[in-house]
N, C-alpha and C positions, 0 to 999 in steps of 0.2 A: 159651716159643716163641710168636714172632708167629702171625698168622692166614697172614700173606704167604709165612711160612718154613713154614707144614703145607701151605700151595695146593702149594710147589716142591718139597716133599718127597719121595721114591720114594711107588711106591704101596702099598707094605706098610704105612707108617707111617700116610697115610691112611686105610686101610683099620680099621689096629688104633685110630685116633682115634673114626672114624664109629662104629666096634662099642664102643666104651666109651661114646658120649654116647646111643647107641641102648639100651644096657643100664640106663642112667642112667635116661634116658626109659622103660622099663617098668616100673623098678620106682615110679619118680614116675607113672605111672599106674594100678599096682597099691593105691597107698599113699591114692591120690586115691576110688578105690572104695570101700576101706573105711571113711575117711571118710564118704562118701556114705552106706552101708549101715548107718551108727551112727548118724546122722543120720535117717534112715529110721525107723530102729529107738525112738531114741528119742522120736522124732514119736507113733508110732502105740504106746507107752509113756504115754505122757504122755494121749494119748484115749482110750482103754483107761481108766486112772487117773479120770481125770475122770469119765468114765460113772457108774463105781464109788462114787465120791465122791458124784455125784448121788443114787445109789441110799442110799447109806448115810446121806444129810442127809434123806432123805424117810420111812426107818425111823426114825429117831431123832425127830421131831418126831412119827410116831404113837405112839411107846412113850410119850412124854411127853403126850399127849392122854390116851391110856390111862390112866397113871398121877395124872392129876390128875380121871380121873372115878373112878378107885379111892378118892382121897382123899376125894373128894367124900361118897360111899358110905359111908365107915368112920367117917368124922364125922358122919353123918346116924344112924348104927346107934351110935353112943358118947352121940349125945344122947337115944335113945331107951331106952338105959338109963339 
């Protein structure tokens, strides 16, 4: 069907046109949001993550401080035997 043949068509046919491209249209904006909201989600995912990350690079560089003054210690006590 042309566009020119739906303009001259009864108006039931109209009608049942407009209600399919409008149902069309909700659900392509339903589909648009949750896009959106994964998007969202994974954002604040992802900084969250990172935070984490930070925290857990800054524990791990004091265990190893730690552990290389324990070394330090156990070879100082191994040469005094």
């Amino acid at each position: 069907m042309e566009i020119t043949e739906i303009a001259n068509s009864s108006p039931e046919i109209l009608n049942g046109v407009i209600t399919t491209v409008g149902k069309i249209g909700l659900w392509l904006q339903a589909i648009g949001i949750l896009v959106v909201i994964t998007i969202l989600a994974t954002i604040v995912n992802f900084l969250t993550n990172k935070k984490r990350l930070k925290e857990i690079i800054q524990i791990k560089s004091k265990v190893n401080s730690i552990e290389k003054k324990i070394d330090k210690l156990l070879k100082k006590e191994k040469k005094k035997n």
